[in-house]
C-alpha positions as CSV (number, residue, x, y, z in Angstrom):
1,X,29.2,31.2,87.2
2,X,29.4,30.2,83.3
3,X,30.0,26.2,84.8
4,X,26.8,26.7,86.2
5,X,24.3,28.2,83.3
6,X,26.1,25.5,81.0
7,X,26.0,21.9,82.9
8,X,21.7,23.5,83.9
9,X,21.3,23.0,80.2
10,X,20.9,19.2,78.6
11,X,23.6,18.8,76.0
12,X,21.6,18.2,73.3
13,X,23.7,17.0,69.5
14,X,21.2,19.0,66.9
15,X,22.1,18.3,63.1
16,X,21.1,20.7,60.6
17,X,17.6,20.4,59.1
18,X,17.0,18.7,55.9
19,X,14.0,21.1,55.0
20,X,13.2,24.2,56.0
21,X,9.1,24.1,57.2
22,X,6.7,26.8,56.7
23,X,3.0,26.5,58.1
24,X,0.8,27.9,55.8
25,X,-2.1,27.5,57.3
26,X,-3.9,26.3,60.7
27,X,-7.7,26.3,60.4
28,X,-9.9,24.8,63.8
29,X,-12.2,22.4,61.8
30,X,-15.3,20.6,63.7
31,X,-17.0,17.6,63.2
32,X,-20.9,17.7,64.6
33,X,-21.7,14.5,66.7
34,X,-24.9,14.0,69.0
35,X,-23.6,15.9,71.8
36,X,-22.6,18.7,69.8
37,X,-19.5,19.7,68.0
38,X,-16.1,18.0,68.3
39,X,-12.9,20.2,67.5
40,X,-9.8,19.5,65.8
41,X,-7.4,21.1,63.9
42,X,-6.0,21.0,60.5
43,X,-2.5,22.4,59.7
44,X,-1.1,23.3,55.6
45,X,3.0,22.8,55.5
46,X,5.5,23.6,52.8
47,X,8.9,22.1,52.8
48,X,11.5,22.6,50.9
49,X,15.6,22.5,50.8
50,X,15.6,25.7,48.7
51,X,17.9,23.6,46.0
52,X,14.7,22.2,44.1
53,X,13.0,20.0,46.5
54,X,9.8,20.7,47.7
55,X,6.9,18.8,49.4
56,X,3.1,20.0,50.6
57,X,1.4,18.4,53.3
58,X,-2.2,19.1,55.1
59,X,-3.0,16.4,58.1
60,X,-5.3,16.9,61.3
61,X,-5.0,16.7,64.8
62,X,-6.2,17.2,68.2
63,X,-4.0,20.0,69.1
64,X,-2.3,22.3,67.0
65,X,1.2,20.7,67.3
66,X,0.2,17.0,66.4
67,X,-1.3,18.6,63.2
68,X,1.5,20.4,61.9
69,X,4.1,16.6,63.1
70,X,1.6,14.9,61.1
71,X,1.5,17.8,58.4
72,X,5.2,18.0,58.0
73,X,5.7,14.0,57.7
74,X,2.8,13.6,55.0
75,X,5.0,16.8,53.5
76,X,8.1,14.6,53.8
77,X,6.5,11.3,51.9
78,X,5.6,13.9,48.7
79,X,9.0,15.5,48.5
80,X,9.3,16.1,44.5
81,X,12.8,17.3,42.5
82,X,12.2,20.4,40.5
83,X,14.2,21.4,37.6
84,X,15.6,25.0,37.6
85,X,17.4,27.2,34.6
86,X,19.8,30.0,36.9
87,X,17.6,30.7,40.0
88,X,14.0,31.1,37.8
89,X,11.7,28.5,36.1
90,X,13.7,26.6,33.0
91,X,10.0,27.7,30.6
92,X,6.1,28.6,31.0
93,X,3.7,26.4,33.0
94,X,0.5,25.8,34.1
95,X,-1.1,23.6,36.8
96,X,-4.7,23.2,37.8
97,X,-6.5,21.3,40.6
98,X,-10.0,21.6,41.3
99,X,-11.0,24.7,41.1
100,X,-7.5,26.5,41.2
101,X,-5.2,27.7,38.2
102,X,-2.1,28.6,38.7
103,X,0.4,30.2,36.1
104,X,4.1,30.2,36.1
105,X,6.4,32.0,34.1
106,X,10.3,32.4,34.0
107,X,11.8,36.2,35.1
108,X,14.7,37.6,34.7
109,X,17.3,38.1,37.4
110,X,17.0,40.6,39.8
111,X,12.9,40.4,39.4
112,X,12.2,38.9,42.6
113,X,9.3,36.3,43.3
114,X,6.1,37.7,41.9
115,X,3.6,36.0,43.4
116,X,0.9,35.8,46.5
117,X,0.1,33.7,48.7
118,X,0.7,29.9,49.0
119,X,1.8,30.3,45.7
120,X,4.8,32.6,47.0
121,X,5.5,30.0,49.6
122,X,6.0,27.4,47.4
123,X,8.8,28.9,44.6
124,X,10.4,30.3,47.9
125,X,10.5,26.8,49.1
126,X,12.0,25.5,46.0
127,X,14.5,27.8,45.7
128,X,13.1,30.0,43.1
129,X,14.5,33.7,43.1
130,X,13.1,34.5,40.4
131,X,9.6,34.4,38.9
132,X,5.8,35.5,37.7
133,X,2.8,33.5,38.8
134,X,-1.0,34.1,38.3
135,X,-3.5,32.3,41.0
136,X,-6.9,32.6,38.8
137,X,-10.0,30.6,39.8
138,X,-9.9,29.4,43.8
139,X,-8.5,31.2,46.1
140,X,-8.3,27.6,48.4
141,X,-5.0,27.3,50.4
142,X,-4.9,24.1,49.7
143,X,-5.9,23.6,46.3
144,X,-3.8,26.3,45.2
145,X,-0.9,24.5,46.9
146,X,-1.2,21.5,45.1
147,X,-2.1,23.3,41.6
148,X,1.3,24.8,42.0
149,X,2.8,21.4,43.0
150,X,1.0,20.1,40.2
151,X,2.6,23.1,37.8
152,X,5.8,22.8,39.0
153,X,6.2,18.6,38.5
154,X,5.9,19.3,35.0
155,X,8.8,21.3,34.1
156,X,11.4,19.9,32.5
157,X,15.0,20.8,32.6
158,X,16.2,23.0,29.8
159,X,19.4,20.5,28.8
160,X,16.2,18.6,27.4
161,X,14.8,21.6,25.1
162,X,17.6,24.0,25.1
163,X,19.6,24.0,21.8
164,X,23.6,24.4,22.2
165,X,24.6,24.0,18.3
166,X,24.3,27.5,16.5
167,X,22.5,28.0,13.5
168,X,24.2,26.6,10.4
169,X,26.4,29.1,8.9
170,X,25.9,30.6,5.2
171,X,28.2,29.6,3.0
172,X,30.4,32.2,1.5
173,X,31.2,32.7,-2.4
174,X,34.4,33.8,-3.9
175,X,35.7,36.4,-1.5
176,X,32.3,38.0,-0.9
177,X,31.7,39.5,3.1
């Protein structure tokens, strides 16, 4: 009886995913043409590999799937690389789009992802375990999305800003401690 349930199913070969997807958002927008008003929808998608690639997308369709396809392939041609220091942010950011502020700052371990919304979405994407954020100004999905995109592209890894040496060391005089 097991033959039986197995050969009904088509052997299918699935790899892993690269990204992991996450729909934000699906909003019904409508255009308004002489005969009334035409219907479509627009879908928000965050990808990300949770190792510091992340990508946003927004696209529109006629049905609900074709928006979020489209969505997550515009999400795949904006994949960015994001520097991390030990699971949290490598130093304070900021990014800003439009109308939307976002704020970023490092936590330490054990702190969890402070953060609402898209914003939340976004670091969890990424990879970050780890962090505070502040959404002031528009509380737009999209906008806030690409603020946080926008913050999080200009972080820099902390080999490029963290000093190794240790201070210089005083010298000593005739046997003093």
């Amino acid at each position: 009886m097991d033959n039986k349930r197995m050969s009904r199913k088509p052997m299918v070969d699935e790899k892993p995913k690269e990204f992991e997807e996450n729909v934000v958002s699906v909003d019904r927008v409508a255009r308004v043409v002489k005969g009334g008003r035409r219907f479509r929808f627009r879908a928000l998608i965050v990808i990300g590999d949770r190792k510091g690639r992340v990508g946003v997308g927004i696209a529109k369709g006629a049905d609900v799937t074709s928006a979020v396809s489209k969505a997550v392939d515009d999400a795949k041609k904006h994949v960015i690389t994001v520097h991390l220091y030990k699971h949290t942010l490598p130093h304070d950011v900021e990014g800003r789009l439009a109308g939307a502020h976002v704020i970023l700052k490092p936590a330490s371990a054990g702190t969890g992802v402070i953060a609402g919304g898209v914003v939340r979405t976004v670091l969890e994407s990424v990879g970050i375990q780890n962090a505070l954020s502040k959404s002031l100004g528009s509380s737009n999905k999209v906008n806030n999305a690409y603020a946080t995109l926008n913050a999080l592209q200009q972080l820099r890894s902390a080999d490029t800003w963290v000093t190794r040496a240790s201070a210089p060391k005083k010298k000593v005089k005739n046997n003093e401690v």
